[in-house]
N, C-alpha and C positions, 0 to 999 in steps of 0.2 A: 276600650275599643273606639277607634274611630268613625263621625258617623260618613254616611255615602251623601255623595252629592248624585241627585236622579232627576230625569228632566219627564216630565209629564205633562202634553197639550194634546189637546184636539189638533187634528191635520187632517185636510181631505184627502182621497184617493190622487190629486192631482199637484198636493203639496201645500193648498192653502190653507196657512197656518191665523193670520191678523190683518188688516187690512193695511194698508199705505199710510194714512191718515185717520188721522183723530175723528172728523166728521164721517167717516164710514165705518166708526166701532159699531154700530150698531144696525148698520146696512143690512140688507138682505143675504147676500152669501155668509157676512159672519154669523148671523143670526139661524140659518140655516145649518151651520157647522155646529151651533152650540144649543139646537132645539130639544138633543137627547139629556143633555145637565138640566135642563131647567125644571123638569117633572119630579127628579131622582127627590128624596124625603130628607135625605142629608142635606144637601145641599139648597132647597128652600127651607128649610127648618135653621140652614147655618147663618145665610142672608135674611133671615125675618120677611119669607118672603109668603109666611102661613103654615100652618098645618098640614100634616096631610103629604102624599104625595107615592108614588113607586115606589116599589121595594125591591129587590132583587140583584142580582150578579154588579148590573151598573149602578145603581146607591151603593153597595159593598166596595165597589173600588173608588168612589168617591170617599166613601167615608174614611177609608183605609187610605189612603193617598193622606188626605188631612190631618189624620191623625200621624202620623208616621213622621209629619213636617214637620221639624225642629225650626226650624227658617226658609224664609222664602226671598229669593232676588230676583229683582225683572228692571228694566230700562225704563230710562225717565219716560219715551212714551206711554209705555203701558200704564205706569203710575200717573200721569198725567190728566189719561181717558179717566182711569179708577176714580181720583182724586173727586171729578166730579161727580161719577155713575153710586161709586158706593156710599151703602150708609153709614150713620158719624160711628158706628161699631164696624169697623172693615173688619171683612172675613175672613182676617186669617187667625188671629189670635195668636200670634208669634210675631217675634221679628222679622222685619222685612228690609233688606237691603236694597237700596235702588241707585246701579250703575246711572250716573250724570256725570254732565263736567261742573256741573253748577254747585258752590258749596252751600248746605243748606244745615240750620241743626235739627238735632232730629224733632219727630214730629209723633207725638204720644197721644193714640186714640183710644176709647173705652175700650175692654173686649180683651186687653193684654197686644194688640195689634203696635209696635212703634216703628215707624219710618226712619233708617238710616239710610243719609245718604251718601255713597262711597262716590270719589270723583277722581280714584287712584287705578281705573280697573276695574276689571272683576275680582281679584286675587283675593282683597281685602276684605271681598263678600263672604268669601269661600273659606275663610281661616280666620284665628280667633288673633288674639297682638301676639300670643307667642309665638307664629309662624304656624301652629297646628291644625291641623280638620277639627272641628269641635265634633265633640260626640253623637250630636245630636244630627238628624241629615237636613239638607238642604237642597231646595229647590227652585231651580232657576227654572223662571216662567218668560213665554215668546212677548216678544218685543221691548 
């Protein structure tokens, strides 16, 4: 069976999803949009960001979300901000595809986390060399 490609971000009521720029990753409104992630148990237990934390409906779809990822693709912005923000164990522990024009080889972190970087597309992200969806799902992340 094929797996699903499914897209999953925070978005405000008014559509803001990332900000413009790299120096306002961490600004106030984005920070604001992503206050509810930061508590949930999964998701600092995932990022080593402590013990401890919420339990409930939202860690359950965080957790589930992650786990369910076979791979993740997001844009050389995003991986950009990341590149700095996260730690030398980035959280995803899968592959991660990252749409650039820039060729780069890939980029192998603790954790099972490796950075390919596709600069043919999205297409390339989305399917294995056979032409096929791989089994496993994937998930393109905003910007």
């Amino acid at each position: 069976m094929a797996g699903k490609v499914f897209f999953s971000v925070s978005m405000s009521l008014d559509g803001f999803i990332a900000p413009e720029s790299i120096e306002d990753l961490m600004g106030q409104q984005w920070m604001e949009l992503q206050q509810w992630i930061f508590p949930q148990r999964f998701f600092r237990e995932n990022l080593k960001l402590g013990e401890g934390g919420e339990e409930g409906r939202d860690n359950d779809i965080v957790r589930e979300t992650f786990e369910r990822t076979g791979a993740s693709v997001m844009g050389k912005r995003m991986f950009d901000a990341g590149e700095q923000a996260w730690p030398e164990e980035a959280p995803f522990h899968t592959p991660v595809f990252v749409v650039t024009h820039e060729k780069r080889d890939p980029w192998e972190r603790p954790g099972g986390t490796t950075f390919h970087f596709v600069d043919e597309g999205v297409e390339p992200a989305l399917v294995d060399d056979e032409g096929t969806v791989p089994t496993e799902d994937r998930r393109p992340a905003a910007r």
